[in-house]
C-alpha positions in Angstrom: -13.6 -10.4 15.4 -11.8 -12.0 12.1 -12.5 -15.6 11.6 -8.1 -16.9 11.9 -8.1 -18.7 7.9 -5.7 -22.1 8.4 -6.5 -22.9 4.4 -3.7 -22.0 1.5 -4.6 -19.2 -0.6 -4.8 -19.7 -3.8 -4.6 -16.7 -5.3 -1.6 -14.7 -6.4 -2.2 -11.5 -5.9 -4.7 -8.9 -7.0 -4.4 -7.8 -10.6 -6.4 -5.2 -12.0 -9.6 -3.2 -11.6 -12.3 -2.2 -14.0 -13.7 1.5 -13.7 -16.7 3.2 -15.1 -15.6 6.4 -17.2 -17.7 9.6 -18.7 -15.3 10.0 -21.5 -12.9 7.8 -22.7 -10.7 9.7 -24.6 -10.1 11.8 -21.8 -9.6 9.0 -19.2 -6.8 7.7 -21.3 -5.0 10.6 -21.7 -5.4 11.5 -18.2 -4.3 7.8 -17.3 -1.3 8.1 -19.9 -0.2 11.6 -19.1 -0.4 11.2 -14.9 0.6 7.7 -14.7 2.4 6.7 -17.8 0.1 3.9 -18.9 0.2 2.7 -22.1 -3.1 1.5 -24.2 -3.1 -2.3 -24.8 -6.5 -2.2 -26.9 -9.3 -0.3 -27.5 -13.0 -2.3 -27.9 -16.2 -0.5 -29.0 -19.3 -1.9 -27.5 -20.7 -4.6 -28.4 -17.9 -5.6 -30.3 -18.4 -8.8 -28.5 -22.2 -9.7 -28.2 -22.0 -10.0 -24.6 -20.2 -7.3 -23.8 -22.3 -4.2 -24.4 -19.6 -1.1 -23.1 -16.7 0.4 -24.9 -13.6 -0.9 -22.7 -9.7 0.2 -23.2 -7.1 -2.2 -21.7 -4.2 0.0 -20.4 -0.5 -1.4 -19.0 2.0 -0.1 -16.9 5.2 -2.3 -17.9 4.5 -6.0 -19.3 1.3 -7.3 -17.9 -1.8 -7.0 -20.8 -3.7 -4.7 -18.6 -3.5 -3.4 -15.1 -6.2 -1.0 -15.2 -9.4 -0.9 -17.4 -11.4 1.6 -18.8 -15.2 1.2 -19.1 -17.8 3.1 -20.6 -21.6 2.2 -21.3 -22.7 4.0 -24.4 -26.3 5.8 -23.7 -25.9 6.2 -20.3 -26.3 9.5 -18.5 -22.9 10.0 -16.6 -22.8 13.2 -14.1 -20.7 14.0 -11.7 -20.4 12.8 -8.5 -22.2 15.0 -5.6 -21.8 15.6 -1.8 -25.4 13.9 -1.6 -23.7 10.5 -3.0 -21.8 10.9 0.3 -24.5 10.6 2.2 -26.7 8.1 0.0 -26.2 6.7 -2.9 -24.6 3.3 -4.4 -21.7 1.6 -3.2 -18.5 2.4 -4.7 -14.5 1.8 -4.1 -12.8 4.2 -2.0 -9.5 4.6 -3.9 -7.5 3.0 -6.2 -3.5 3.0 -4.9 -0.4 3.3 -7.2 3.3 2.2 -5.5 6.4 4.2 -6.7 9.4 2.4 -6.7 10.5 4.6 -4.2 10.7 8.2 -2.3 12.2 9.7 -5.3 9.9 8.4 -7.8 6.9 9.9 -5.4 8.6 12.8 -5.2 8.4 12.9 -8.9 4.7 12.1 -9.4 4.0 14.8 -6.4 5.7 17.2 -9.0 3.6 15.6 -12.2 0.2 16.2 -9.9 1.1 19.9 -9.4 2.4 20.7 -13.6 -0.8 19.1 -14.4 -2.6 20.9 -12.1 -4.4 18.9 -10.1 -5.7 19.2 -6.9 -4.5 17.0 -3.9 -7.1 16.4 -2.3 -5.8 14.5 1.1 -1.4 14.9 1.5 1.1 14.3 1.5 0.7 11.9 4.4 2.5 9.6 6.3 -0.4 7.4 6.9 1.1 6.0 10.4 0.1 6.1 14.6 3.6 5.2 14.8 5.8 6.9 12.7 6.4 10.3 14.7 5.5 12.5 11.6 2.0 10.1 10.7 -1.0 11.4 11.1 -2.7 8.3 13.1 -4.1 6.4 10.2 -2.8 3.0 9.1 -0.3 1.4 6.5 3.3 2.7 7.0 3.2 4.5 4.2 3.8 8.7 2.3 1.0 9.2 0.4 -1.6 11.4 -1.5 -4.4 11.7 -3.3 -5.8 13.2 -6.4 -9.3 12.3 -8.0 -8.9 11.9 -12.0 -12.1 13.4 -13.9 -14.8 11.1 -13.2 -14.1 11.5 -9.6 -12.2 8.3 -8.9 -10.2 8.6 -5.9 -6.5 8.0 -6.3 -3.9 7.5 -3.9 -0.1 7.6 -5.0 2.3 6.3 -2.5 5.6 5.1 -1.2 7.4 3.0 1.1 4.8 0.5 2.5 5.7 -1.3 5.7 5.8 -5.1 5.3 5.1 -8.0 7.6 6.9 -10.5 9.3 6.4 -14.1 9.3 5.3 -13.3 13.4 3.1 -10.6 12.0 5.3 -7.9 13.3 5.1 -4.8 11.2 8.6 -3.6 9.6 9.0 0.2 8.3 10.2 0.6 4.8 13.8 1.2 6.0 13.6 -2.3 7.9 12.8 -1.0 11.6 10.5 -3.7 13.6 7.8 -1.5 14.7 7.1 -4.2 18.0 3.4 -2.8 18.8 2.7 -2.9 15.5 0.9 -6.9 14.5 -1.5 -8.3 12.2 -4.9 -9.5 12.7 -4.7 -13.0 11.2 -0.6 -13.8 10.8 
């Protein structure tokens, strides 16, 4: 069971993540040309003394970075394997991009297929409510591509919010009653 949290939450919201990457040339153009991120700055390693790996700071709209690029010069990248599955260090599952809405997904469904991508789980409607989801959780249309290191990617739309009573509410503003949080 969740420990209920009665304190304020400081923080915001969460801002951006750090990945490892093989190549960085490619990651950026795959970054720029699938999700239309734009390169901030570019740092060789070591350019700062304690900060031994190559990193490129890449935006979406006005923030300095949402997503960064990492890569440790020297080390021995491969790919991942179906053993890493099974054992192996702990990684993130996914990393999720919103559309502004159905048409915009729509759009990046197109972008996946010209670039030739495979999806890899979708489209979904990840819902046990909605009666075309397929059991799993968030209220939302989504799929998933991996980029070339193998980083899971979901791209999605119309995520379900919550009430102040911790009733869940569909993207088109339906109360979805057996639907609650957790912790409200």
């Amino acid at each position: 069971m969740v420990k209920q949290r009665k304190k304020r939450n400081p923080i915001k919201l969460f801002h951006h993540m750090a990945i490892d990457v093989s190549d960085m040339d490619k990651s950026i153009d795959f970054y720029r040309d699938l999700l239309g991120y734009k390169l901030t700055e570019r740092h060789a390693a070591s350019e700062v003394e304690a900060i031994p790996v190559e990193l490129a700071f890449l935006r979406i709209q006005e923030n300095h970075h949402d997503l960064v690029l990492s890569h440790t010069p020297g080390k021995k990248y491969r790919a991942r394997n179906e053993q890493d599955n099974i054992e192996g260090t702990t990684l993130h599952h996914h990393i999720a991009w919103e559309c502004q809405d159905r048409d915009g997904w729509l759009e990046m469904l197109d972008r996946v297929k010209e670039m030739g991508l495979e999806i890899i789980r979708g489209p979904v409607v990840h819902s046990p409510y909605d009666p075309r989801g397929d059991g799993s959780w968030g209220e939302n249309e989504s799929f998933y591509v991996f980029d070339p290191d193998g980083h899971r990617l979901e791209i999605f739309c119309d995520m379900a919010s919550i009430d102040e009573d911790g009733t869940f509410r569909s993207f088109g503003g339906q109360r979805i009653e057996e639907a609650k949080v957790i912790e409200v």
